[in-house]
Every structure is written in structure tokens, then in C-alpha cells.
C-alpha positions as MATLAB code, in Angstrom:
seq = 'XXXXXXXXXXXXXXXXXXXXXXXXXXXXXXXXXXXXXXXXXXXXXXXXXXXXXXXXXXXXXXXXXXXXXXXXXXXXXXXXXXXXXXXXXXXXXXXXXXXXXXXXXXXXXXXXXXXXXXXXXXXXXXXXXXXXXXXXXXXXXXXXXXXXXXXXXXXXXXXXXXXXXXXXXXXXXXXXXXXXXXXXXXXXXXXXXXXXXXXXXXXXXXXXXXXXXXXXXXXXXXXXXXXXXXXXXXXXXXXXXXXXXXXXXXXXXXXXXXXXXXXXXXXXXXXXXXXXXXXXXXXXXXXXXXXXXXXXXXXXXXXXXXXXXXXXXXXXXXXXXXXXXXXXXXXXXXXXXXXXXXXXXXXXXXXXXXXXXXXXXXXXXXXXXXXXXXXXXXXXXXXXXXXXXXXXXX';
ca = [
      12.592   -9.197   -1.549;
      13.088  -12.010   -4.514;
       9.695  -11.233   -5.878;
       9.739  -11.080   -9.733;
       8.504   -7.620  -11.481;
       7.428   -6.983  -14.663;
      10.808   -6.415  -15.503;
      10.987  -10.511  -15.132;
       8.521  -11.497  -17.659;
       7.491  -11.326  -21.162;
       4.899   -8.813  -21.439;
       4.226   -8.446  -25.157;
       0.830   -8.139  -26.860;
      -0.437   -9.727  -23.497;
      -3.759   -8.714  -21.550;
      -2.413   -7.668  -18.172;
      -4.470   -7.032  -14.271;
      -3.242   -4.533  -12.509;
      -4.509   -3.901   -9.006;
      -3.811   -0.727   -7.960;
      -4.034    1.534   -4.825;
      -6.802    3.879   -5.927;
      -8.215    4.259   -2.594;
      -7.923    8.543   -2.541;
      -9.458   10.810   -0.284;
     -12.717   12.564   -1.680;
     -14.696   15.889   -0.802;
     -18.721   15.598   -0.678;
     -18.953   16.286   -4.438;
     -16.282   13.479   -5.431;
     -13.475   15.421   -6.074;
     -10.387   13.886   -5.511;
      -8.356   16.343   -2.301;
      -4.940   13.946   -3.215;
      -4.083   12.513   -6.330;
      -0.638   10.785   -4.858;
      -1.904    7.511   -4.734;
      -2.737    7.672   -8.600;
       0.478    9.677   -9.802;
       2.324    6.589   -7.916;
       0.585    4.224  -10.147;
       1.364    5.661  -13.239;
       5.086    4.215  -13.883;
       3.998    0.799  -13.737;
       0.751    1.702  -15.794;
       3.200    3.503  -18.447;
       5.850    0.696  -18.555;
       2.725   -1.824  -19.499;
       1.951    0.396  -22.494;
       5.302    0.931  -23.742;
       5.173   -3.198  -24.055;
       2.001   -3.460  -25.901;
      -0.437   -4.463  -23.245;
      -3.849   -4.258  -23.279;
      -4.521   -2.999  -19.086;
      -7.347   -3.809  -17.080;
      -6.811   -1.799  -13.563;
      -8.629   -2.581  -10.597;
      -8.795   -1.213   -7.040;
     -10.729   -0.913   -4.470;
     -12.331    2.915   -2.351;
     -13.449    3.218    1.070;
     -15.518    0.698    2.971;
     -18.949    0.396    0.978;
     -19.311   -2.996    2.704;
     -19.998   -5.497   -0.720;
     -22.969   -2.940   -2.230;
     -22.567   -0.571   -4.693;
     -22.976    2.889   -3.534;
     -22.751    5.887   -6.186;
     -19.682    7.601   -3.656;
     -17.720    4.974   -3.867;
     -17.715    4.825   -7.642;
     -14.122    4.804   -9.003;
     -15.339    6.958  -11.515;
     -13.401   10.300  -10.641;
     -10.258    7.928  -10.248;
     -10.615    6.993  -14.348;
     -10.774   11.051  -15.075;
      -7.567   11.497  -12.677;
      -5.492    8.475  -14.203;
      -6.866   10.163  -17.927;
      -5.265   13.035  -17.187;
      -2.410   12.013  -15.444;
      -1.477    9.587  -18.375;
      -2.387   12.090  -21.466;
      -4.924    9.421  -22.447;
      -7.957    8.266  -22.421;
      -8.977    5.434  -19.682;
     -12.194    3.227  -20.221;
     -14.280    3.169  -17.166;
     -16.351    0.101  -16.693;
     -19.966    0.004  -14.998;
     -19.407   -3.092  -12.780;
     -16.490   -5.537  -11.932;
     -17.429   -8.660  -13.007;
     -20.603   -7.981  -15.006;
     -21.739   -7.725  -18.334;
     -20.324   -4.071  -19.055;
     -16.780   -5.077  -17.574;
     -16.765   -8.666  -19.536;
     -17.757   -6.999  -23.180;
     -15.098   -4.034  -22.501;
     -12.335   -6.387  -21.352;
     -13.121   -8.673  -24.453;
     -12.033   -5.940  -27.112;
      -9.902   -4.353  -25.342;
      -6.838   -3.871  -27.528;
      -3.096   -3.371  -26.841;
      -2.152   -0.132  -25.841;
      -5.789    0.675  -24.206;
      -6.608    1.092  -20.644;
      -9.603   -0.007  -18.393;
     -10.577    0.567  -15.645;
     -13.191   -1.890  -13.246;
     -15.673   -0.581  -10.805;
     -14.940   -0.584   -7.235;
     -14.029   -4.351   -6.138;
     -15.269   -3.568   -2.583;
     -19.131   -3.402   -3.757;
     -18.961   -7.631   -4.085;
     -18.083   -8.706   -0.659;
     -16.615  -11.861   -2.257;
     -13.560   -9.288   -2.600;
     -12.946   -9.135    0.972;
     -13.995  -12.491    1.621;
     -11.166  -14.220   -1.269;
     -14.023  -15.848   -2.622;
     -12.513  -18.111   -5.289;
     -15.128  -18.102   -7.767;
     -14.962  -14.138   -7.773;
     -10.870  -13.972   -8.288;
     -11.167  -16.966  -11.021;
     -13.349  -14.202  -12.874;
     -11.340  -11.440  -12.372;
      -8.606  -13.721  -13.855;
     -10.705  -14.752  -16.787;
      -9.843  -10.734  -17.738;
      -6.470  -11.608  -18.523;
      -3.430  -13.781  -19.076;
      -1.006  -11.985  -16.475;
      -1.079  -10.638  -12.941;
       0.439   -7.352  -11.631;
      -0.068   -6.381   -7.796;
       0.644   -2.571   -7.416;
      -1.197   -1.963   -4.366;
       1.202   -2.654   -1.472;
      -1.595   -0.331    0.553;
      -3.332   -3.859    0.881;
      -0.581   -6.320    0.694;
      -1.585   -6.789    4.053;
      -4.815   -7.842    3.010;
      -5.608  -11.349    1.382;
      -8.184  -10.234   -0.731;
      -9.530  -11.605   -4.413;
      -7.825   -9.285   -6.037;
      -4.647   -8.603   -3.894;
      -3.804  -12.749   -3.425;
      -6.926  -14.793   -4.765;
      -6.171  -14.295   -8.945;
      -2.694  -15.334   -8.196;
      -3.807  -18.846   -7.879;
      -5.060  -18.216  -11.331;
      -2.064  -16.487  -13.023;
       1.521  -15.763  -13.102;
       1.976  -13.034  -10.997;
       4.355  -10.635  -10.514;
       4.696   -7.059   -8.443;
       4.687   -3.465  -10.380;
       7.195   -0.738   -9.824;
       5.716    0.895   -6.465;
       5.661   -2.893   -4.609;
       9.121   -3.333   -5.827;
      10.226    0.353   -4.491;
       8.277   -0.264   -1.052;
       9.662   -3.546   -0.770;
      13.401   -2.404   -1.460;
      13.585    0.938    0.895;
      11.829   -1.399    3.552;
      13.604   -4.041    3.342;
      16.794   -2.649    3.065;
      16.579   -0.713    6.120;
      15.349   -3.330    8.253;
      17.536   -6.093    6.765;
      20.639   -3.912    6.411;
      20.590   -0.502    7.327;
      23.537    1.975    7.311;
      24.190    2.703   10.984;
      23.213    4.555   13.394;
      19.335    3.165   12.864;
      17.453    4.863   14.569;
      13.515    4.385   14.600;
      10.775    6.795   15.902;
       7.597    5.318   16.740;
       4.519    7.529   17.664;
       0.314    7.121   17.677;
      -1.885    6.743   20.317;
      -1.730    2.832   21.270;
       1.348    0.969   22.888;
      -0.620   -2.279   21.489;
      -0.767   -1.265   17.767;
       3.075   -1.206   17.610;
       4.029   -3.766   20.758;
       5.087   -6.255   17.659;
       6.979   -3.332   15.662;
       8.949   -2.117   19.172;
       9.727   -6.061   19.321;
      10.806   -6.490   15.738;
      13.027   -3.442   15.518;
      14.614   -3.716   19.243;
      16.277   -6.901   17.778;
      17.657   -4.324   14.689;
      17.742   -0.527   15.836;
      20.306    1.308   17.758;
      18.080    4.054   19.490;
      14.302    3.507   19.454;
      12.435    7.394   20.322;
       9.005    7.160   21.335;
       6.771   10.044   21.354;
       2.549   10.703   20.611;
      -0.120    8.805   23.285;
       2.000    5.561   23.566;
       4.621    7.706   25.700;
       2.246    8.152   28.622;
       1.725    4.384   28.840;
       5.701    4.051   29.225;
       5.998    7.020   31.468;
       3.420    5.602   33.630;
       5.142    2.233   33.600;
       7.700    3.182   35.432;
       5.726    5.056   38.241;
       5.042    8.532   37.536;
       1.280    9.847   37.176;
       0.206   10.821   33.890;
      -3.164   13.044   34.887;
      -5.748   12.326   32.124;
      -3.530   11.550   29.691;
      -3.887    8.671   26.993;
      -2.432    5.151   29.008;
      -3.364    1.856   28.442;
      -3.662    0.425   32.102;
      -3.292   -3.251   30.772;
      -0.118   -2.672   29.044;
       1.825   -1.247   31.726;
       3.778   -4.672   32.155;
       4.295   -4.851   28.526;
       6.495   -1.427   28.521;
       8.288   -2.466   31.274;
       9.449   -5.688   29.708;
      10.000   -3.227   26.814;
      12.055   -0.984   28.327;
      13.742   -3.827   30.298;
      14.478   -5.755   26.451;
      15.787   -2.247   25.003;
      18.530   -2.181   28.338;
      19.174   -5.809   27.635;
      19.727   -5.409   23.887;
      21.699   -2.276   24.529;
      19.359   -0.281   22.540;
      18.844    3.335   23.596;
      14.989    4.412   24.284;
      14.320    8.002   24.367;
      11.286    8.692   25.959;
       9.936   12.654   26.622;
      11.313   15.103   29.188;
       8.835   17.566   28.956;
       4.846   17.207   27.507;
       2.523   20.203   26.580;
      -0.591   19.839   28.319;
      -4.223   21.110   28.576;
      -7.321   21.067   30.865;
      -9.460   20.160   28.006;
      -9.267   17.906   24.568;
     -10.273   20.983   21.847;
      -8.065   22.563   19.383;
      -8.004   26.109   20.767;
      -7.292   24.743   24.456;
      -4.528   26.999   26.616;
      -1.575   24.433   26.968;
       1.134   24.778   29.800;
       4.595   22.253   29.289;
       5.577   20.758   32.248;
       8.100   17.750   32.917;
       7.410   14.643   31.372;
       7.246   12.507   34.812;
       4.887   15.513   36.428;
       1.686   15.461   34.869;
      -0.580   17.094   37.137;
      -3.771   14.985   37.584;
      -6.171   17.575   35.938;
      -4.074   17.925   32.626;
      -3.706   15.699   29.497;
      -1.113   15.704   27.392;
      -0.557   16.923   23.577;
       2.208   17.009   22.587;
       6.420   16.705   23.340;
       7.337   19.493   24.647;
      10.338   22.019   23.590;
      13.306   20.251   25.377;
      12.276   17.087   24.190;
      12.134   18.168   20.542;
      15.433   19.898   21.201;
      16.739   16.494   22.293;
      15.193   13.771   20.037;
      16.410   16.592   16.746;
      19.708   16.429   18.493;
      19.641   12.511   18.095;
      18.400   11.955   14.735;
      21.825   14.196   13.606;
      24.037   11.186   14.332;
      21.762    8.966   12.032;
      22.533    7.431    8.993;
      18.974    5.502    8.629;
      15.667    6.264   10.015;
      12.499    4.765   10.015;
       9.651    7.266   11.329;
       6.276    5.683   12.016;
       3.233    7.814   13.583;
       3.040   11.227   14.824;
       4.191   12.393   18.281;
       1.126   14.560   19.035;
      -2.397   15.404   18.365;
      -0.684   16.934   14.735;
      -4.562   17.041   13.224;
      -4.700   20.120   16.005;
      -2.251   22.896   14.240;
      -1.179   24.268   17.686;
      -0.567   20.784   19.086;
       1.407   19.819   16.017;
       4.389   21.758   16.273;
       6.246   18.700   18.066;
       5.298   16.209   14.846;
       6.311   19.161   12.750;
       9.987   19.433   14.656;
      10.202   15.885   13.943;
       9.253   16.079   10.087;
      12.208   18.531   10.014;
      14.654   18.222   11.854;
      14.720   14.245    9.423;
      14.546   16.040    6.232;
      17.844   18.052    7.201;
      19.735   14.893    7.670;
      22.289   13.100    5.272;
      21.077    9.582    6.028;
      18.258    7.554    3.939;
      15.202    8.358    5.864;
      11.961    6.233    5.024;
       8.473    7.093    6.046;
       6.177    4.399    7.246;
       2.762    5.891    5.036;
      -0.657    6.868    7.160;
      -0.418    9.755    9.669;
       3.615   10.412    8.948;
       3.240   10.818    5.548;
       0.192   13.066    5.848;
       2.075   14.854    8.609;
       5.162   15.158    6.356;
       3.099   16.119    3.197;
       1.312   19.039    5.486;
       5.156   20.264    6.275;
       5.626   20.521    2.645;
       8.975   17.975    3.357;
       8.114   14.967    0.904;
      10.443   16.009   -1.619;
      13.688   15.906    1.089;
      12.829   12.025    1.954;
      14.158    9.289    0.698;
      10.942    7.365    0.931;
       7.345    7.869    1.817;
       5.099    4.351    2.203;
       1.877    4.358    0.334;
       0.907    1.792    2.684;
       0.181    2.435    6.476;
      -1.058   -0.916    7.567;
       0.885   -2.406    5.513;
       4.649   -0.867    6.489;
       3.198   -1.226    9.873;
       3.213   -5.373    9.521;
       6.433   -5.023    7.399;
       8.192   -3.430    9.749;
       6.827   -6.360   12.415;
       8.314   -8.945   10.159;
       4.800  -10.040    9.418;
       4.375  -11.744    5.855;
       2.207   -9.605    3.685;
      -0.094  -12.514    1.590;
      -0.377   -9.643   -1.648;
       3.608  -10.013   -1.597;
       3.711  -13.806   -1.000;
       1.476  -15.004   -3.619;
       4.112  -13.378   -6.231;
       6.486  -15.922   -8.197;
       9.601  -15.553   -6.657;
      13.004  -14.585   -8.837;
];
């Protein structure tokens, strides 16, 4: 949270790295299908110019595994950001080589570059010294944008900070203040909704945010696991067998801590796992053994929408059904809501909520969408993110 900004240094006439989020969804001709990820870069991108700088951005797109491969180019990303900022942004043919060292060279204040894809040198994943101390060489000051990877230590999300001052850009400091706020001290009621398939993704999350929440509502595949935990058959339903003892000792800590856990009443189910599939809702702890559930039923929406009224913060991570299937996304869709109708300071935890959220057409009415799935996820475990801890402190 005492992480210095560019706010916190002299920026003047310098050369400046900026390593941005830039990984954006494509279609099969490489068209960008959402720009958000690039509009969120721009503030930091346009307070840099208004000081003079002379910006090399960097990022990294998809998982081309340390080769360069022509649809993973950040090339479409340079058009975006060009039009986006009104102006025109250099695009470099490599990261490291030749084209990128001559176009860093004489670059001049007030221009913008952009590097190739760091993920097509492995040494990026693998915080290969040699490879950050030459992404360094670019310039005389670090700026780490990309809290999408903050999670990750990575060459260019940790590794140049050994080799300059480094400090965070607007979007860290924004992630890092609606995030840290709520968990460190949020307006109460708190009340946090986890969903997604996997109890074990989010065991460290539940265990983090039982110590800070006053009701924790569970929905999506991880219910079934706590359902089943405490005896009732689940059919074919999503359950992770080996974590049954975990929820238990979850929902045994959440009594202890006097922390309300809502779990579902009622479950819409199916016969078969397909999109078009004829659904029946039946109660939560009756799960015939030929059905598999989809989604929270009607009562259950009724009653977690009910809940989130008496909130003054919430923190909503993962959906609470199979939401990529429109019919089996109404109970996600409740949830999306029923938060952006409430007077409180609600924060979305990035991946599958804020896709799920976008899709509603609700991002305006929230206080705060994450750009970062993975990396709210560890935030919100109390994990240390190493792209946040290798900034100089205030």
C-alpha cells in the first residue's frame, strides 16, 4: 500500500519502461474483441507524456512459450494504443534486438514505443537476469502497470527492478487502493461472494477473508463440495472428494469466527452438460443421483440479493454458475445485479466476474473492476505479489 507512483518521482526529460497489461483477447484475424485492458493503460501512458518522457512500453500476449509466433505479435496492440492516445506509437520488431535497441536509442521525449511480445524469450518467464539487465539498459526509470502479473516474478514485472528505481503507474496504485482498503478496512457489513468451480483454488482466499468478512456466500461448483460435506448427495455434480474435510473445517472456522456462510437452497439441474439441456430446480441438499447441477436456483438468488442489501462493502470473486451457458447464467446475472443496485463500494475481483459483469452491461455501476484475476485472487489471500514488492516503498 506504501508503494511510490510516479507521482513520487522526478520524471522530467527521463527515458521511462512501462510494463503494461496488453494481454487482450483476439479473433482469428488479430482483431482485438476488448480493448479494456489498453484504455486502462492510457492514464499512466498520458501522465508520462505530459512530463516529457520518452516511453518504451512492454507487455507480454498469450502463452507463445519463449518463440516468436506471428499471432502473438503485439502489433494490433500498437494500432489500438495509436488510436486510443491520438498519436502515433512506434512498434518495434523484437524485444531486445537490434530493431528495439536502434529505436529505443533515438527515441525522443514525448514519443512512444512499443517492444515485441516479451513472452517469445523464455528468459521472460524464467527472470533471467541478463535478459531484465537489457530491458533496463532501455531506460533510466521503471514503471510496473501490469498488476494482471504482479503475481508473476517475471523479467519484466520484478527482474529490471534490481536494475532501476521503480515505481507503480496509476492502474497498480488504483488496484492496490480499492483492494486494500476493503480487506484492510472495509465499511461494514463486508460481505464476500466467492464462486468457480474448485473449493482448492480459493481454500486460502475463504481462510484469509473468514478472519475479515461478516457473511461469506458461496455459490458456482465449489457449493457442491460444501453441500456434500455435510452429508447430502450431490448426483453428478462438480465435488472434490478430497476436500470434503477441508469444508467442514471451513464451515466449522466460519461458526467459530461468527461469520455467516450462505450456502444454496435450491440448484438448477440437468441430465446432461450442453447448453440447450432441459433443467429442473430442486433443493439444494436433494440432488438426485442422475442430475448435475448449473446453477443457484430462484430462492437462493432471492436470498443471497436479499443479503447483499444490508452491505456496505463487497468483494465478488467468480461466477455462481456455468454463466458461459446463457440459460445457465441467469443466477451469475442476479448476482451482477442485484450488487450494482447497492449503496456500498463494491469491488470486482477481474477474470470470470468481470467478464460476467461486462456481459450484464453493469461495469459502469461498480466501484471497481480488477484487471487482474490471478492476481486479486492472491491479494485477496494475503499473498505478496513480487511485481508490487520490488517497488521502492514511500
Amino acid at each position: 500500500m506504501n508503494k511510490k507512483t510516479v507521482r513520487d518521482i522526478d520524471l522530467k526529460g527521463k527515458k521511462v519502461l512501462v510494463r503494461c497489461d496488453f494481454n487482450v483477447p483476439m479473433d482469428e484475424n488479430q482483431n482485438i474483441t476488448d480493448n479494456r485492458r489498453i484504455v486502462a493503460a492510457v492514464p499512466t501512458i498520458k501522465y508520462l507524456l505530459e512530463n516529457d518522457c520518452a516511453i518504451i512500453l512492454c507487455s507480454h500476449l498469450g502463452r507463445p512459450k519463449g518463440e516468436f509466433k506471428p499471432e502473438f505479435s503485439l502489433q494490433p496492440v500498437a494500432k489500438e494504443l495509436s488510436k486510443q492516445l491520438g498519436k502515433n506509437v512506434i512498434m518495434a520488431k523484437d524485444v531486445i534486438g537490434e530493431d528495439a535497441q536502434e529505436k529505443a536509442q533515438s527515441l525522443k521525449p514525448g514519443e512512444i514505443m512499443l517492444l515485441e511480445n516479451v513472452r517469445f524469450h523464455r528468459e521472460e518467464t524464467d527472470n533471467e537476469p541478463e535478459f531484465a539487465k537489457k530491458l533496463a539498459n532501455f531506460a533510466e526509470i521503471f514503471v510496473n502497470d501490469a498488476f494482471g502479473t504482479a503475481h508473476r516474478a517475471h523479467a519484466s514485472t520484478a527482474g529490471v527492478a534490481s536494475y532501476l528505481p521503480a515505481v507503480s503507474g496509476f492502474l497498480i496504485e488504483k488496484e492496490l487502493k480499492f483492494l486494500g482498503e476493503a480487506l484492510e478496512n472495509p465499511e461494514r457489513p463486508f460481505i464476500a461472494i466467492l464462486g468457480g468451480s474448485k473449493v482448492s483454488d480459493k481454500i486460502g482466499v475463504i481462510e484469509n477473508l473468514l478472519e475479515k468478512v461478516d457473511t461469506l456466500i458461496i455459490g458456482g461448483g465449489m457449493s457442491y463440495t460444501f453441500i456434500k460435506a455435510q452429508g447430502y448427495d450431490v448426483g453428478r455434480s462438480i465435488c472434490e472428494e478430497d476436500k470434503l474435510d477441508v469444508a467442514r473445517e471451513i464451515l466449522k472456522k466460519a461458526k467459530e469466527k461468527n461469520v455467516e456462510l450462505l450456502l444454496p437452497d435450491d440448484i438448477v439441474v440437468v441430465k446432461e452438460f450442453n447448453k440447450d439441456a432441459d433443467y429442473i430446480i430442486v433443493d439444494a441438499t436433494k440432488i438426485p443421483e442422475e442430475y448435475e447441477g448449473m446453477d443457484i436456483g430462484l430462492k437462493t438468488r432471492e436470498k443471497y440479493a436479499k443479503k447483499l442489501q444490508t452491505a456496505k462493502t463487497v468483494i465478488w470473486n467468480g461466477p455462481v454458475g456455468v454463466f458461459e451457458f446463457p440459460r445457465f447464467a441467469e443466477g451469475t446475472n442476479s448476482i451482477a445485479k442485484a450488487i450494482s443496485e447497492l449503496d456500498a463500494k463494491t469491488i470486482i475481483g477481474g477474470g470470470d466476474s468481470a467478464s460476467a459483469v461486462e456481459k450484464a452491461g453493469l461495469a459502469d455501476k461498480m466501484t471497481h473492476i480488477s484487471t487482474g484475476g490471478g492476481a486479486s485472487l492472491e491479494f485477496l489471500e494475503g499473498k505478496k505479489l513480487p511485481g508490487i514488492e520490488c517497488l521502492m516503498n514511500k
